[in-house]
C-alpha positions in Angstrom: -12.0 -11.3 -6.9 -15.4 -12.8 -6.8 -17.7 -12.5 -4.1 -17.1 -14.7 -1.0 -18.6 -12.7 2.0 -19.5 -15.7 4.3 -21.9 -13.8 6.3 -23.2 -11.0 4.1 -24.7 -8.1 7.0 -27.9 -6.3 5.4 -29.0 -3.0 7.0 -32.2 -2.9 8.7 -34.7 -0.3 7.5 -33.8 2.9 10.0 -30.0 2.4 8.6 -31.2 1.9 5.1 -32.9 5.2 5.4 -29.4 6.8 6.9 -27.9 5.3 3.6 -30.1 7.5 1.6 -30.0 10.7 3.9 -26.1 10.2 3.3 -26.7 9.5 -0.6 -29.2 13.0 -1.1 -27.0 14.9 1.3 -24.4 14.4 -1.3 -26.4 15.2 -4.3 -28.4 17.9 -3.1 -25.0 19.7 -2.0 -23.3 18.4 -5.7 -26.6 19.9 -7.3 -26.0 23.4 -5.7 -22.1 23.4 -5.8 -22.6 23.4 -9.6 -25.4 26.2 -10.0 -22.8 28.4 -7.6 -20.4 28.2 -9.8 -22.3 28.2 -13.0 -24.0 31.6 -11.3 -20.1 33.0 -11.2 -20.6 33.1 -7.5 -17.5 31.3 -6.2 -14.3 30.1 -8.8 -12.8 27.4 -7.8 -11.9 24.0 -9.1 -15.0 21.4 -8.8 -14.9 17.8 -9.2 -18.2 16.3 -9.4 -19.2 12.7 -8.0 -22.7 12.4 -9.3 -23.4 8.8 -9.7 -20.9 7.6 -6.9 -22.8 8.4 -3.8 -23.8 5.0 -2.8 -20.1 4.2 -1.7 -19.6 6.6 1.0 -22.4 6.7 1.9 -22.7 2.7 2.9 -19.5 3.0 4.3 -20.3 6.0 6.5 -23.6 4.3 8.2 -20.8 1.8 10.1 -18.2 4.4 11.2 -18.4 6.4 14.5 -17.0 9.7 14.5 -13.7 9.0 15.8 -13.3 6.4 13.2 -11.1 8.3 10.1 -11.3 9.3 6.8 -8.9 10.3 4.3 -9.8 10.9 1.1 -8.1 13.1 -2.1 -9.5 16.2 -3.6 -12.0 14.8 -5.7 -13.5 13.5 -2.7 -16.4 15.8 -1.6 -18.8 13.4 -1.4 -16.6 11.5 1.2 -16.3 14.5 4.0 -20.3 15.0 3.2 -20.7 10.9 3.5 -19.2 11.5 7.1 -21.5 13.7 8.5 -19.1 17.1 8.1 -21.4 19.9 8.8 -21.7 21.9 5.7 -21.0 25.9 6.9 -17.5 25.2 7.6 -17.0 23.0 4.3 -18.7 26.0 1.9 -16.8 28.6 4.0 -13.7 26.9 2.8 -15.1 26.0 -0.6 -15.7 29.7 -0.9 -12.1 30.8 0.7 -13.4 32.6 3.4 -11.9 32.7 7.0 -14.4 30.6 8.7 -13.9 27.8 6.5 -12.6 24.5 8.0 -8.9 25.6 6.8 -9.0 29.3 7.5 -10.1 30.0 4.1 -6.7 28.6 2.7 -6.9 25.4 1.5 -9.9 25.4 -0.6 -12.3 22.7 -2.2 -8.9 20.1 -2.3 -8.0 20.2 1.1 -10.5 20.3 3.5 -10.6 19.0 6.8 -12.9 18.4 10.1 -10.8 16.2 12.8 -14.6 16.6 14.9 -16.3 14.6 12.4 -13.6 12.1 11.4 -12.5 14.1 8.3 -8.8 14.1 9.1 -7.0 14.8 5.4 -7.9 16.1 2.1 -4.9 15.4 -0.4 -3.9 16.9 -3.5 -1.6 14.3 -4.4 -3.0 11.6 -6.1 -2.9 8.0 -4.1 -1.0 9.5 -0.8 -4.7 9.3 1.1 -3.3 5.4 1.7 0.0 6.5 3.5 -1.7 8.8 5.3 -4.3 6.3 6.4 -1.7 3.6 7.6 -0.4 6.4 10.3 -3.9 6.7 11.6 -3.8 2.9 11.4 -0.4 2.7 13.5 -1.5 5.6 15.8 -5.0 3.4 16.5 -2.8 0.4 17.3 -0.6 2.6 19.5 -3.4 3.7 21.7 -4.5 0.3 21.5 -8.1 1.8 20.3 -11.0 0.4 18.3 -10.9 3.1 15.8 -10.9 2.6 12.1 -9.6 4.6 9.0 -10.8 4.3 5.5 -9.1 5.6 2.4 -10.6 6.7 -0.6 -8.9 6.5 -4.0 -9.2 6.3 -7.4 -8.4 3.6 -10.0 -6.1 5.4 -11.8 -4.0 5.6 -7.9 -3.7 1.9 -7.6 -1.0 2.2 -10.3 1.1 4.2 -8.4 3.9 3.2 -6.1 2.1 4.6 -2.5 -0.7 1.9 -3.6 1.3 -1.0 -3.6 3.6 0.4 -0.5 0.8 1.2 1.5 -1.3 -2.1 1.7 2.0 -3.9 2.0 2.7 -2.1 5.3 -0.7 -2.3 6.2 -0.4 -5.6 5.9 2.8 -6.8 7.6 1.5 -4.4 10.7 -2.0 -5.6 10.5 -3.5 -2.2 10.4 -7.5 -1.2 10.8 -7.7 0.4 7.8 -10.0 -0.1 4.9 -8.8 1.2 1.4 -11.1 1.3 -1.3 -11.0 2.4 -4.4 -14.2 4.1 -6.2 -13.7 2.8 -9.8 -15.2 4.5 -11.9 -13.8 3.8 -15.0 -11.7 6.5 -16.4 -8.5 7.8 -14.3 -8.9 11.6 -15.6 -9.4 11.1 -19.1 -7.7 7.6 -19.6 -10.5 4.7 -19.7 -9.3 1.9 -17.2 -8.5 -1.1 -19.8 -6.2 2.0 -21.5 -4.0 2.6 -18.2 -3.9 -1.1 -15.8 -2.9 -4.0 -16.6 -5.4 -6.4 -14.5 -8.9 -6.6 -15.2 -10.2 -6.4 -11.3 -7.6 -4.2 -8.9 -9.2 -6.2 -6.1 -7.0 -9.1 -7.3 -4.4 -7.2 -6.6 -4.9 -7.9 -2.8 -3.7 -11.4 -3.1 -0.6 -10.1 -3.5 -0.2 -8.4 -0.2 -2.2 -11.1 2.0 -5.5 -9.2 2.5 -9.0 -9.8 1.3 -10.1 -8.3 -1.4 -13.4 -7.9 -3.1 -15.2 -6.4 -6.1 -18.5 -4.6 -5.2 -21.1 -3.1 -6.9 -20.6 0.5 -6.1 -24.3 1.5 -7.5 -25.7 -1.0 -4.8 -25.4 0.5 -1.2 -27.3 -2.5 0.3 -23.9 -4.2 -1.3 -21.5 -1.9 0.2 -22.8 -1.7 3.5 -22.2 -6.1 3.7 -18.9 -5.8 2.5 -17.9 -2.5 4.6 -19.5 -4.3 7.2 -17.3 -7.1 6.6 -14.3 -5.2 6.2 -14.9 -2.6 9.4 -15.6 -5.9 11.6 -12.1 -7.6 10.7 -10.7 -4.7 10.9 -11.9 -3.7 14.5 -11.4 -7.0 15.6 -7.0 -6.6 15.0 -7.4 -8.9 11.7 -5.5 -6.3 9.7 -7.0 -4.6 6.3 -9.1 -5.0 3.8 -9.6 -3.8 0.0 -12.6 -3.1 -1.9 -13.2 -2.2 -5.3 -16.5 -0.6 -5.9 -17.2 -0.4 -9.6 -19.4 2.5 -10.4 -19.7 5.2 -13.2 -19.1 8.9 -12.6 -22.2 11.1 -14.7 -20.1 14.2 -15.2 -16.1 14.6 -16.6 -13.3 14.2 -14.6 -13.3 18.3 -13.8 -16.3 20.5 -14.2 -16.1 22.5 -17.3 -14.8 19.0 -19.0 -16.8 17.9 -21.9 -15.8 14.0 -21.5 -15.6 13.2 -24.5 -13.9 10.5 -23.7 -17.0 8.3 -22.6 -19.4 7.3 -25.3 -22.6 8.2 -25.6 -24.2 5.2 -25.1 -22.2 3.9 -21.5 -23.0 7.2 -20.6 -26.6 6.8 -21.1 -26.6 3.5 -19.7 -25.0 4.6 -16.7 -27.5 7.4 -16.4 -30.7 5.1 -16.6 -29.3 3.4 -13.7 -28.7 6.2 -11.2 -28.4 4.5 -7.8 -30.3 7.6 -6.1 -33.8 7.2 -7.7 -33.6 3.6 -7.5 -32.8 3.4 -4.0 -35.3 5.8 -3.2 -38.2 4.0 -5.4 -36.9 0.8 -3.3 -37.4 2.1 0.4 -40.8 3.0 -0.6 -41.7 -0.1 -2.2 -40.3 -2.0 0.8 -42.3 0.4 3.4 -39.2 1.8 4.7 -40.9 5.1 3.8 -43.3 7.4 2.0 -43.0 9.8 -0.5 -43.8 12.5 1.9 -41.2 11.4 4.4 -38.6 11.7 1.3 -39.7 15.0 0.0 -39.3 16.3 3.8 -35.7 14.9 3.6 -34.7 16.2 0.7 -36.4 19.9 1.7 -34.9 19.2 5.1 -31.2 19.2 3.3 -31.9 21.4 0.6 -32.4 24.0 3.4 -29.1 23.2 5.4 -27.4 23.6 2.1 -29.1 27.2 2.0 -28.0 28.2 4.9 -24.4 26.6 4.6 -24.2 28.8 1.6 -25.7 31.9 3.2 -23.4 31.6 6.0 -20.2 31.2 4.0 -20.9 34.2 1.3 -21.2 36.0 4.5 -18.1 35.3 6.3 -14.7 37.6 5.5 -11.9 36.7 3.8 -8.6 35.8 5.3 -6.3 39.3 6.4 -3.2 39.3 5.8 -1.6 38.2 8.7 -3.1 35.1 8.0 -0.4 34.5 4.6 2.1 33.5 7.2 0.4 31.7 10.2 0.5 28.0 9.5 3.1 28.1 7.6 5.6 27.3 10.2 5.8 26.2 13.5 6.4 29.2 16.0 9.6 29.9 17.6 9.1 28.4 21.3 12.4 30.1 23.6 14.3 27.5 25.9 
């Protein structure tokens, strides 16, 4: 759908600035995820999101803590967006026993209910299910709270898609689903695999708004999150949002995507949101280039440490194979 935001919110320059804190936080911790595994220090399925940072990260600078996430296991960038501190994320990253999960769930399902980060799902599409309980749950308790699910466009073409935003909307639930498009579901270019040239048309459908966004813009984002967060909150029922951005790297690390051309590739490169966001807050006064070198040293270093701390933690014993698994026997 086209743009029709009648009261488009713009972040003012101390949010602005938490947009990019969000945006490098991600990077930074994407940069170093890679060289740990490159270095042979951890194994473990990666799934990079270089070049999608602006969408979480404009989302995140409206939620509170107790508003939710749930997001799918290429979704990294989304717990990081949120403000999940980073030693319990690389503990679990690196299957050790502090780790959010006990060191059992790994890089695809990580969670931190403290921080909003309620579910990190394997299957793809089930984050939107998942969110309309939270959604219900919020209604219930008759709370303010929001939940936002992440997806990708390859997941709006299956069935919990479509079932979820038509519960959502029959029930009028606060939840937010949007879909990072990036272009390619795996390895399958998006005119190869959906039928509709915009999934935010498919909205219409199931009596929400629904909007296209630039997902390389966080300034345009943030207005239509804003947008979205406020009808939400207020009992208006759900929104969805398509942010269209590209993804630098192949659907898994170790992929050579060769399914992208050369040139889109380098197109898409050129126009990294990160440096152009950055060269923008300084042009605008918003900051220096000192200030931003101190933030990017500033979260290079709590990267470090995350790190430090999590090769330093023990693996699960184990006892640990069967706790969790099911509930314990409670006598009458």
């Amino acid at each position: 759908m086209t743009d029709t935001l009648s009261n488009r919110a713009s972040p003012d320059a101390d949010t602005q600035l938490d947009i990019y804190r969000r945006m490098l936080r991600i990077e930074r911790n994407d940069e170093f995820t890679r060289a740990q595994i490159r270095q042979g220090r951890i194994h473990a399925p990666y799934y990079s999101a270089r070049g999608q940072e602006c969408i979480p990260a404009g989302i995140s600078a409206l939620l509170n803590d107790d508003d939710k996430i749930c997001t799918i296991y290429r979704g990294i960038q989304d717990m990081v967006a949120k403000n999940m501190p980073l030693r319990p994320l690389w503990a679990e990253i690196c299957g050790r026993v502090d780790g959010t999960c006990k060191g059992k769930g790994g890089p695809m399902h990580l969670t931190h209910p403290e921080t909003g980060v309620m579910v990190t799902t394997g299957i793809v599409g089930s984050s939107m299910p998942i969110a309309n309980g939270f959604g219900w749950a919020a209604l219930l308790d008759g709370t303010k709270q929001v939940t936002v699910a992440y997806f990708g466009d390859g997941a709006s073409n299956i069935g919990a898609f479509h079932e979820a935003l038509n519960l959502a909307s029959v029930w009028k639930l606060p939840v937010i689903f949007v879909c990072a498009n990036n272009g390619f579901a795996e390895h399958t270019r998006f005119e190869n695999g959906t039928g509709v040239d915009q999934i935010s048309k498919r909205a219409i459908g199931y009596g929400m708004p629904g909007y296209t966004v630039d997902g390389n813009d966080p300034i345009d984002v943030y207005a239509h999150a804003h947008a979205a967060i406020e009808r939400a909150r207020a009992g208006e029922g759900p929104t969805l949002l398509e942010c269209k951005t590209f993804r630098f790297m192949g659907h898994v690390f170790g992929d050579n995507d060769a399914y992208m051309t050369k040139e889109e590739k380098a197109a898409a490169l050129e126009k990294d949101p990160l440096p152009l966001f950055r060269q923008k807050l300084i042009d605008d006064g918003i900051a220096t280039e000192e200030q931003l070198e101190k933030m990017k040293a500033d979260i290079e270093a709590e990267v470090k440490d995350a790190i430090d701390f999590a090769m330093n933690c023990e693996f699960p014993s184990d006892d640990e194979l069967r706790r969790d698994v099911f509930a314990e026997e409670i006598p009458a």
